[in-house]
mmCIF entry with sequence, helices, sheets and N, C-alpha, C, O atoms, coordinates in Angstrom:
data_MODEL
# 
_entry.id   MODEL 
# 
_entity.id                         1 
_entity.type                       polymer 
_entity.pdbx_number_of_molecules   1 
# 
_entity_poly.entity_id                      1 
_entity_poly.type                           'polypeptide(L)' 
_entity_poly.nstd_linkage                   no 
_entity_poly.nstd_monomer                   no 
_entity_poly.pdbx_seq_one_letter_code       
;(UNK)(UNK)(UNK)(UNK)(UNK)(UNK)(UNK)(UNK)(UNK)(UNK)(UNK)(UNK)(UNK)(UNK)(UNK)(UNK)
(UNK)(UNK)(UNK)(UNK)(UNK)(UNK)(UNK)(UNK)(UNK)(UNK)(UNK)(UNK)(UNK)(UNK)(UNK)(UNK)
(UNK)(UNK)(UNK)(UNK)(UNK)(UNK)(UNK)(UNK)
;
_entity_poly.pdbx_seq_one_letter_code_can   XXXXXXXXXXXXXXXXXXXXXXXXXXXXXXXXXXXXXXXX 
_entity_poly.pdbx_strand_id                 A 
# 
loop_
_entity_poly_seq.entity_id 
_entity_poly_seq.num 
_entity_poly_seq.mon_id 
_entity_poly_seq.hetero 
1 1  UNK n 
1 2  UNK n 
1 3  UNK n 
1 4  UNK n 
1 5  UNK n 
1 6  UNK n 
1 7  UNK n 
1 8  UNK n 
1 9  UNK n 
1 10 UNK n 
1 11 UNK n 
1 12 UNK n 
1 13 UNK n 
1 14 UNK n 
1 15 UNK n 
1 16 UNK n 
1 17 UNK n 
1 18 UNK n 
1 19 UNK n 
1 20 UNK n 
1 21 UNK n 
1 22 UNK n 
1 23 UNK n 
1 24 UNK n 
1 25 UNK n 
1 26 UNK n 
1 27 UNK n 
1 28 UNK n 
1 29 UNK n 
1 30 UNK n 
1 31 UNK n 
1 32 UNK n 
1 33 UNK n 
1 34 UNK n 
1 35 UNK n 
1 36 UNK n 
1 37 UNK n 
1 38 UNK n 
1 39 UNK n 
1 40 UNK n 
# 
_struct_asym.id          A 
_struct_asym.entity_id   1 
# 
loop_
_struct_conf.conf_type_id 
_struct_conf.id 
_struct_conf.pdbx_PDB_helix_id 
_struct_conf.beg_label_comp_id 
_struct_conf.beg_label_asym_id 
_struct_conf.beg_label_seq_id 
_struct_conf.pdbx_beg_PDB_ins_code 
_struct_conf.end_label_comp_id 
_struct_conf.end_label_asym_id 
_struct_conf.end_label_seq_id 
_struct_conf.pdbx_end_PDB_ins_code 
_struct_conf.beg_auth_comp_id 
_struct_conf.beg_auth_asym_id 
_struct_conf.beg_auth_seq_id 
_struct_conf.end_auth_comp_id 
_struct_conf.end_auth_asym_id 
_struct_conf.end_auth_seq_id 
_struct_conf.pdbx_PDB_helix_class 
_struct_conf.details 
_struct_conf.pdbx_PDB_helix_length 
HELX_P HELX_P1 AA1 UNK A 5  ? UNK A 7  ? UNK A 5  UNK A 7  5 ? 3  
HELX_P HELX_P2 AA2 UNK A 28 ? UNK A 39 ? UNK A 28 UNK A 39 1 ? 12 
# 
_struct_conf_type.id          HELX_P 
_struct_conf_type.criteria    ? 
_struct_conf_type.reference   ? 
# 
loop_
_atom_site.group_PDB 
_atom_site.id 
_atom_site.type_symbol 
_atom_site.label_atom_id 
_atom_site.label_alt_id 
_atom_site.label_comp_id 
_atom_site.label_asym_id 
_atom_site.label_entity_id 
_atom_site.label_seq_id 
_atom_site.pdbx_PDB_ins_code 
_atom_site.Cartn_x 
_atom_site.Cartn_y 
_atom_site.Cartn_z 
_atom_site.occupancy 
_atom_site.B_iso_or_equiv 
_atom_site.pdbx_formal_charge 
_atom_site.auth_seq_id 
_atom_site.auth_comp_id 
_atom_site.auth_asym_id 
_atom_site.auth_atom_id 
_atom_site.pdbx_PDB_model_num 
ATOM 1   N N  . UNK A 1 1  ? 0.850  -1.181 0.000  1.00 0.00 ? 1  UNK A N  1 
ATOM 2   C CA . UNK A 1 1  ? 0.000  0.000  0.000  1.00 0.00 ? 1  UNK A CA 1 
ATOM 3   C C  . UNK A 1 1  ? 0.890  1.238  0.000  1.00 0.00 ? 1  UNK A C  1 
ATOM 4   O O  . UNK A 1 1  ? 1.781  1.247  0.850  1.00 0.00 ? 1  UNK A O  1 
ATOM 5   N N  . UNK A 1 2  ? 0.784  2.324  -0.852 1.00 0.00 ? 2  UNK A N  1 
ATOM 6   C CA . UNK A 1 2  ? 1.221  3.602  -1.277 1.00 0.00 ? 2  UNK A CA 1 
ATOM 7   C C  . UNK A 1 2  ? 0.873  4.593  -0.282 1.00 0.00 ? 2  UNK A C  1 
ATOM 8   O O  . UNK A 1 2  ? -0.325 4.476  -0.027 1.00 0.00 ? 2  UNK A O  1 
ATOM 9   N N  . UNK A 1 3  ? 1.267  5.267  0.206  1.00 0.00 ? 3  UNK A N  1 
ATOM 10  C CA . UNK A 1 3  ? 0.836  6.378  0.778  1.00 0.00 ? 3  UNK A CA 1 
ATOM 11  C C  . UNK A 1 3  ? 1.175  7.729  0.305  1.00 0.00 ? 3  UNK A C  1 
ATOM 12  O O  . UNK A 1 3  ? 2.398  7.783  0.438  1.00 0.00 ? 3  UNK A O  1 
ATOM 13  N N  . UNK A 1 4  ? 0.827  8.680  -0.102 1.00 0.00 ? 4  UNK A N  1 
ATOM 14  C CA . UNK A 1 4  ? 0.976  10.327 -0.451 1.00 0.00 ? 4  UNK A CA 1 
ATOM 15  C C  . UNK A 1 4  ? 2.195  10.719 0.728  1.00 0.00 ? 4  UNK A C  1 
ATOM 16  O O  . UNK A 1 4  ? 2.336  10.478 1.927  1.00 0.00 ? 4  UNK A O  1 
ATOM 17  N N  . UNK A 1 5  ? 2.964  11.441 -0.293 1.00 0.00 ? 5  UNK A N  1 
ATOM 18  C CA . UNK A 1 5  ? 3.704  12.034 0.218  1.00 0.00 ? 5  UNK A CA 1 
ATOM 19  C C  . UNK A 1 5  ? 3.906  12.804 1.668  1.00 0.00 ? 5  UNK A C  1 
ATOM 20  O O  . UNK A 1 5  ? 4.804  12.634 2.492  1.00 0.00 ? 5  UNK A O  1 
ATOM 21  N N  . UNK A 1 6  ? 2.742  13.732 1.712  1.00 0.00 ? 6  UNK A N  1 
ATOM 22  C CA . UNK A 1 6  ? 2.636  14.184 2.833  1.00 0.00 ? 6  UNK A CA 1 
ATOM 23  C C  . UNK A 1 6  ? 1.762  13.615 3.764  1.00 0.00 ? 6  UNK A C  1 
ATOM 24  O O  . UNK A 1 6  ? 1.017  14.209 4.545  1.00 0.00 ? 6  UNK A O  1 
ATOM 25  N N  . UNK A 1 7  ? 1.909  12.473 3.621  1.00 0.00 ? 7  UNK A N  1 
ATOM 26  C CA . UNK A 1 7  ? 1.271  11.786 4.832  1.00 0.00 ? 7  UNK A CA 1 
ATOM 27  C C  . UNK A 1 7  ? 2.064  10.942 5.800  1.00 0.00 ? 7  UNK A C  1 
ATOM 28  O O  . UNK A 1 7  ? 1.640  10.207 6.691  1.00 0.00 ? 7  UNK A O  1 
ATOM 29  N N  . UNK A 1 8  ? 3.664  11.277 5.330  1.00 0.00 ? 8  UNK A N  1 
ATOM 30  C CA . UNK A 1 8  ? 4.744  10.396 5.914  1.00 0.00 ? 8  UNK A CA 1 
ATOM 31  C C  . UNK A 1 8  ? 5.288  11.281 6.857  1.00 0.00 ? 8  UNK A C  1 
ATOM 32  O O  . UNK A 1 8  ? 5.123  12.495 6.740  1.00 0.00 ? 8  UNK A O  1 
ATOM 33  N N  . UNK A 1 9  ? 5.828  10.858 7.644  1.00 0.00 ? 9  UNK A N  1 
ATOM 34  C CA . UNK A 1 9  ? 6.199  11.897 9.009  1.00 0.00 ? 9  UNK A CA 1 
ATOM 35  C C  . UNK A 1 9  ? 7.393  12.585 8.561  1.00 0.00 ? 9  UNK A C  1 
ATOM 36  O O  . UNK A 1 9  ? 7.307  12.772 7.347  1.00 0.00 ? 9  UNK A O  1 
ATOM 37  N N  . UNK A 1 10 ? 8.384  13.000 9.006  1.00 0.00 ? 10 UNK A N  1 
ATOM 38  C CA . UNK A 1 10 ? 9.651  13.968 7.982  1.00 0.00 ? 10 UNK A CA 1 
ATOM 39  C C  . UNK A 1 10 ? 10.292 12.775 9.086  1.00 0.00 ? 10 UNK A C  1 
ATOM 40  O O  . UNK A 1 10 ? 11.123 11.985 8.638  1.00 0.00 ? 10 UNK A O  1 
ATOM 41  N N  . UNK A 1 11 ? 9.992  12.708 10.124 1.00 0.00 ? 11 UNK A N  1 
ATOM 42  C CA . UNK A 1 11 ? 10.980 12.252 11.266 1.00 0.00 ? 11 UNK A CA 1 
ATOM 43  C C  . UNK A 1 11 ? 10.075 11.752 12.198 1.00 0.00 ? 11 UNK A C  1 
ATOM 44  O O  . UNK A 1 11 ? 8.872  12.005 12.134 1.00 0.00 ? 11 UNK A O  1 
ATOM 45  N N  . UNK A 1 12 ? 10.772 10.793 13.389 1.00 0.00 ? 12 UNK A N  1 
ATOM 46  C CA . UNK A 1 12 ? 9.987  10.403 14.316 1.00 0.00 ? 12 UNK A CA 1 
ATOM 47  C C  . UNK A 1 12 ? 10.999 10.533 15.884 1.00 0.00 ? 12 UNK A C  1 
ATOM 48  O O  . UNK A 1 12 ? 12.193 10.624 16.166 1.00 0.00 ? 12 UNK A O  1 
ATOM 49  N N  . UNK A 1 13 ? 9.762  10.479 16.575 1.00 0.00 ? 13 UNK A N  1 
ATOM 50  C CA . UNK A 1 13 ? 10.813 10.774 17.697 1.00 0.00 ? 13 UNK A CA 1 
ATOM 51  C C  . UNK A 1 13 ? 10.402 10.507 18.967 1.00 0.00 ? 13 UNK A C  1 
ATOM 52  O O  . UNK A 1 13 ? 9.619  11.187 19.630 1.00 0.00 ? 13 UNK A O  1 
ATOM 53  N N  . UNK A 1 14 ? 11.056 9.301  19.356 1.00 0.00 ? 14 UNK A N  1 
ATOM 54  C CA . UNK A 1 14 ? 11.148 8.615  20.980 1.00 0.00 ? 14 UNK A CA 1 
ATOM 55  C C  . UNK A 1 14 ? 10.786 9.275  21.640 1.00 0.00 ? 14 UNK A C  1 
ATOM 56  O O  . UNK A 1 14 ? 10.535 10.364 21.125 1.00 0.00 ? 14 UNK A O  1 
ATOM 57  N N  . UNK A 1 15 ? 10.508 9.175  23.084 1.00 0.00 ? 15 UNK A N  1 
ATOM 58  C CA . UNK A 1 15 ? 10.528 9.937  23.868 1.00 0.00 ? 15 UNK A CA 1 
ATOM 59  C C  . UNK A 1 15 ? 10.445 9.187  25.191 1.00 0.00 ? 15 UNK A C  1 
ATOM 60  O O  . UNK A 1 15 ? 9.935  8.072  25.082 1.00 0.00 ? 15 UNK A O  1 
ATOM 61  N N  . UNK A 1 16 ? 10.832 9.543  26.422 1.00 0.00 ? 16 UNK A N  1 
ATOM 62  C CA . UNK A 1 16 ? 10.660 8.647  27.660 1.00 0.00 ? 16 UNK A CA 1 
ATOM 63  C C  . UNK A 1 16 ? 9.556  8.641  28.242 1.00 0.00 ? 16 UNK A C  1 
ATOM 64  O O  . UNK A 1 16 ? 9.149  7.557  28.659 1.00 0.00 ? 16 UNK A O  1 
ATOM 65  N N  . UNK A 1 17 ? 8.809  9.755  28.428 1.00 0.00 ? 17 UNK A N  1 
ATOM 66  C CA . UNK A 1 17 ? 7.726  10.182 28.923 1.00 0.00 ? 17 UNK A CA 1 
ATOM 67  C C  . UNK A 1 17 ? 6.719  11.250 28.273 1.00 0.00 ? 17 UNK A C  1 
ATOM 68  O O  . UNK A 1 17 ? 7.118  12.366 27.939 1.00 0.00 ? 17 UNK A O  1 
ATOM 69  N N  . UNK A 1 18 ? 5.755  10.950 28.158 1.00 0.00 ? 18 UNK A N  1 
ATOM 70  C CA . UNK A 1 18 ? 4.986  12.280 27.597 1.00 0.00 ? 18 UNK A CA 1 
ATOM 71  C C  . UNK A 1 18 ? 4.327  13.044 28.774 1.00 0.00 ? 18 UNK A C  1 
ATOM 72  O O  . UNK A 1 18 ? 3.800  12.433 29.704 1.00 0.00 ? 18 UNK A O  1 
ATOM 73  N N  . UNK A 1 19 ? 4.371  14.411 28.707 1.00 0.00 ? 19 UNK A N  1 
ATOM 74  C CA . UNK A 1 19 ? 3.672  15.239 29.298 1.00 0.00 ? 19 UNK A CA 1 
ATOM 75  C C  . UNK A 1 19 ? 2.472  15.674 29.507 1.00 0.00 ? 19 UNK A C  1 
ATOM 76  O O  . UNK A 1 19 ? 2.003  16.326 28.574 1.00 0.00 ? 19 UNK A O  1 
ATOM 77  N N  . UNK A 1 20 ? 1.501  15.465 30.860 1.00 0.00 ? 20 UNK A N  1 
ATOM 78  C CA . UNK A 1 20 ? 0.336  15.437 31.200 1.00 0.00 ? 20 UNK A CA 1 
ATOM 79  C C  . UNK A 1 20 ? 0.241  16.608 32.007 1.00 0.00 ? 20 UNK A C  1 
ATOM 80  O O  . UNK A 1 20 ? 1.076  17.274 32.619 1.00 0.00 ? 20 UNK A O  1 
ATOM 81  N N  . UNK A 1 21 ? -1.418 16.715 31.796 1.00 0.00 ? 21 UNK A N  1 
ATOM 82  C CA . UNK A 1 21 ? -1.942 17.825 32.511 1.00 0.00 ? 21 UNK A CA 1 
ATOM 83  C C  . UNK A 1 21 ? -1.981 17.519 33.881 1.00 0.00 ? 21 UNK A C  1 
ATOM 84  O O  . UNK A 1 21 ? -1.260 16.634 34.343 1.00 0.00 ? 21 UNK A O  1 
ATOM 85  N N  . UNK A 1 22 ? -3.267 18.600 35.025 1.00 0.00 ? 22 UNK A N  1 
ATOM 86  C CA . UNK A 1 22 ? -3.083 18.209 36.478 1.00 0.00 ? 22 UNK A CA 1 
ATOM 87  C C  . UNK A 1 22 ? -4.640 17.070 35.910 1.00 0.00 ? 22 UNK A C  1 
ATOM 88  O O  . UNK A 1 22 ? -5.454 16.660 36.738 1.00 0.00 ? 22 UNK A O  1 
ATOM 89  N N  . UNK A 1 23 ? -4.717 16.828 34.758 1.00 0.00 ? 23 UNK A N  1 
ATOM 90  C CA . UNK A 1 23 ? -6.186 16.287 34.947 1.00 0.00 ? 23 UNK A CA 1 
ATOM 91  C C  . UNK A 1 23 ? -5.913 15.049 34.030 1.00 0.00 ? 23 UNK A C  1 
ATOM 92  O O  . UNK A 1 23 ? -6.769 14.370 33.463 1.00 0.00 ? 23 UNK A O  1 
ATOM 93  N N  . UNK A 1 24 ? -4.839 14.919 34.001 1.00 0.00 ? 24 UNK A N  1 
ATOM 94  C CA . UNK A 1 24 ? -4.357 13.646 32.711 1.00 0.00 ? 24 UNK A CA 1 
ATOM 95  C C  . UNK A 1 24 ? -4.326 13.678 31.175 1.00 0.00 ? 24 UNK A C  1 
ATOM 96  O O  . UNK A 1 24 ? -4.057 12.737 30.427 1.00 0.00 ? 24 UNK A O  1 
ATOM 97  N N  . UNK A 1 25 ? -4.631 14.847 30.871 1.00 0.00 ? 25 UNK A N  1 
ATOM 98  C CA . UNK A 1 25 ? -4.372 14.676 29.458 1.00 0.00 ? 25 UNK A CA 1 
ATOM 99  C C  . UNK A 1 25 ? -3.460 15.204 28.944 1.00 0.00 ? 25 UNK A C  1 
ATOM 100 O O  . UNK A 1 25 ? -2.741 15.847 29.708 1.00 0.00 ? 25 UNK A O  1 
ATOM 101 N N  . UNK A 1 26 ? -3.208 15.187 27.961 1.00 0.00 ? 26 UNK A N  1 
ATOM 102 C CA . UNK A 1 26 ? -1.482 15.814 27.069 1.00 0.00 ? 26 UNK A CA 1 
ATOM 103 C C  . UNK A 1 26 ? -1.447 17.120 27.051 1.00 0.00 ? 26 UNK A C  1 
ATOM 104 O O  . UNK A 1 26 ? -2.184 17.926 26.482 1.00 0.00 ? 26 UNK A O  1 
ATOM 105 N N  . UNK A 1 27 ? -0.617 17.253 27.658 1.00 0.00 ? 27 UNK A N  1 
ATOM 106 C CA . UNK A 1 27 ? 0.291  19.036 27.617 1.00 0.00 ? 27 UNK A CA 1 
ATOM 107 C C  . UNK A 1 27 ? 0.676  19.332 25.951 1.00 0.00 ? 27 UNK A C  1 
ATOM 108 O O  . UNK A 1 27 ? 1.791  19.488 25.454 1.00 0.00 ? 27 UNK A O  1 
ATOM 109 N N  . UNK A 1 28 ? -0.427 19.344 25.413 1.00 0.00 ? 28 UNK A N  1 
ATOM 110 C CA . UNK A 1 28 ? 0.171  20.052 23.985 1.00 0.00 ? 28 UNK A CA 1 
ATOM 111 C C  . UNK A 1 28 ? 1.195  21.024 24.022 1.00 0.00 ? 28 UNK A C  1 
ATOM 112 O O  . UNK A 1 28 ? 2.300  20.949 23.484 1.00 0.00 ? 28 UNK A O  1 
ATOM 113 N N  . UNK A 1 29 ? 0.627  22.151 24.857 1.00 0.00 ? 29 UNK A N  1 
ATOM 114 C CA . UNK A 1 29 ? 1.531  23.799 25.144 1.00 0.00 ? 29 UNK A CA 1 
ATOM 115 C C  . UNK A 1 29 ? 2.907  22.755 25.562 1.00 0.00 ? 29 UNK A C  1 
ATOM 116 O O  . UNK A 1 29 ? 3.633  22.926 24.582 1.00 0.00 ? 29 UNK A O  1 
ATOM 117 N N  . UNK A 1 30 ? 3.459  22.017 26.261 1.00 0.00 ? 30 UNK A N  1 
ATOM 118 C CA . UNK A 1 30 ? 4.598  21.680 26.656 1.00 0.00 ? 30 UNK A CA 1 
ATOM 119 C C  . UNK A 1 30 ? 5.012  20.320 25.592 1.00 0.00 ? 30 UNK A C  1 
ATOM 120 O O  . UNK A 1 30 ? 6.225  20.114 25.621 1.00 0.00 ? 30 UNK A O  1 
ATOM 121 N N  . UNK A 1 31 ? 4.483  19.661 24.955 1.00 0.00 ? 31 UNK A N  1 
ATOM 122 C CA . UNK A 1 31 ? 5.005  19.066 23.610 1.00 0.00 ? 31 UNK A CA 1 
ATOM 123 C C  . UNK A 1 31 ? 6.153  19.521 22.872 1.00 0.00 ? 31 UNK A C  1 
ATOM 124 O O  . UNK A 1 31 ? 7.295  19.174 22.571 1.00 0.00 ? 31 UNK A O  1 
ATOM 125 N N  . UNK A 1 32 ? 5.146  20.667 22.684 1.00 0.00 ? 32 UNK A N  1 
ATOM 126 C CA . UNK A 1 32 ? 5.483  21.806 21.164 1.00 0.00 ? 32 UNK A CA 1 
ATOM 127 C C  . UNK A 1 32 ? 6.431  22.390 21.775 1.00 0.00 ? 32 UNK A C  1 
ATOM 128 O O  . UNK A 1 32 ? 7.244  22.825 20.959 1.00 0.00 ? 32 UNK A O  1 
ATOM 129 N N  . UNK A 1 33 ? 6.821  22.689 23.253 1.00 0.00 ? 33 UNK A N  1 
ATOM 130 C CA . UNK A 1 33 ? 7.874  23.252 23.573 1.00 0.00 ? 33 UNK A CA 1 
ATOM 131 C C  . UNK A 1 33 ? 9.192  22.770 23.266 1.00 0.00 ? 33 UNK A C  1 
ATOM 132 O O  . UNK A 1 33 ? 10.136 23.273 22.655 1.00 0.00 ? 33 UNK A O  1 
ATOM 133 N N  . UNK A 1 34 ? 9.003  21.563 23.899 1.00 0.00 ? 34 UNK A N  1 
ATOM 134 C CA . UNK A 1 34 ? 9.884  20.378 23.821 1.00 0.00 ? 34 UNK A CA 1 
ATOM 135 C C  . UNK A 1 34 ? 10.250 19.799 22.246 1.00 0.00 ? 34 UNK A C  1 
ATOM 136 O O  . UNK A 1 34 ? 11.428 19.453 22.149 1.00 0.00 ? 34 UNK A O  1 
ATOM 137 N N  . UNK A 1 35 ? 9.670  19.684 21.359 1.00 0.00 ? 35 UNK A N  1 
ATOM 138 C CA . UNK A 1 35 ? 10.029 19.939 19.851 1.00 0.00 ? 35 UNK A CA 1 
ATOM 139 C C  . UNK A 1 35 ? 10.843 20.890 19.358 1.00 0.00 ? 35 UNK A C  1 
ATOM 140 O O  . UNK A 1 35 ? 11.863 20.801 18.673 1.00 0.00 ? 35 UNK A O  1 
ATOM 141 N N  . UNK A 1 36 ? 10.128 22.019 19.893 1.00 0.00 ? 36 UNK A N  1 
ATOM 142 C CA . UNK A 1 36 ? 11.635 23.059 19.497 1.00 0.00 ? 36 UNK A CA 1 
ATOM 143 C C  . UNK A 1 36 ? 12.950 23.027 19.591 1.00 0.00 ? 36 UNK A C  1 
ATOM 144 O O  . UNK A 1 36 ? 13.772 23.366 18.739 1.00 0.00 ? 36 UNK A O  1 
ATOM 145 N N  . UNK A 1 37 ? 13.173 22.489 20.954 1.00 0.00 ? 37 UNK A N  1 
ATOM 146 C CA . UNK A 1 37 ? 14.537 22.286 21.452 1.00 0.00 ? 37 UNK A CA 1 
ATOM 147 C C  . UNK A 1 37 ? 15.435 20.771 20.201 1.00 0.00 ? 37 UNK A C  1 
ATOM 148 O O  . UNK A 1 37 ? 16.543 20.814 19.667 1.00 0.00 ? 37 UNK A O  1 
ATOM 149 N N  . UNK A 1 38 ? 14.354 19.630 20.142 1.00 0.00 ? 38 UNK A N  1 
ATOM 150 C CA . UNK A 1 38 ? 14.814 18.820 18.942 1.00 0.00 ? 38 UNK A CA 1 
ATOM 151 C C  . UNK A 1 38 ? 14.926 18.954 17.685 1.00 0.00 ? 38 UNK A C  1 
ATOM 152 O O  . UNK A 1 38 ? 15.593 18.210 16.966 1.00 0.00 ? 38 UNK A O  1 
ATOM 153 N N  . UNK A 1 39 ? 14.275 19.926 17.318 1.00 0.00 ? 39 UNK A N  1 
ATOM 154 C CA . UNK A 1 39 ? 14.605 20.474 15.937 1.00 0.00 ? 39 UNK A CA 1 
ATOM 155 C C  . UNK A 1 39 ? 15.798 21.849 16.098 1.00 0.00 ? 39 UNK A C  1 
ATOM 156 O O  . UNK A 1 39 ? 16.374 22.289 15.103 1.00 0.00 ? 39 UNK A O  1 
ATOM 157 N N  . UNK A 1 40 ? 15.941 22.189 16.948 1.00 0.00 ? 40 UNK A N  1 
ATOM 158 C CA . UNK A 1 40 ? 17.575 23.339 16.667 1.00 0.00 ? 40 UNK A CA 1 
ATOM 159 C C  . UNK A 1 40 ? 18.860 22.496 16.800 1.00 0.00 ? 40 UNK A C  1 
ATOM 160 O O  . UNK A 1 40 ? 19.963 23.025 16.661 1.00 0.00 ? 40 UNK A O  1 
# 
């Protein structure tokens, strides 16, 4: 099976832990932080 170009990730990336709220769900705002620092 083919997939479109932009449907492939550029990169992928491990991580040890993901970041949660005080209510359990994903810290987007602190994700995206944390991306920055892996892409410079």
């Amino acid at each position: 099976m083919k997939f479109p170009r932009y449907w492939v990730p550029d990169a992928f990336v491990r991580a040890d832990s993901v970041p949660k709220t005080s209510v359990g769900k994903l810290d987007k705002v602190r994700m995206r932080a944390g991306q920055s620092e892996i892409t410079d």
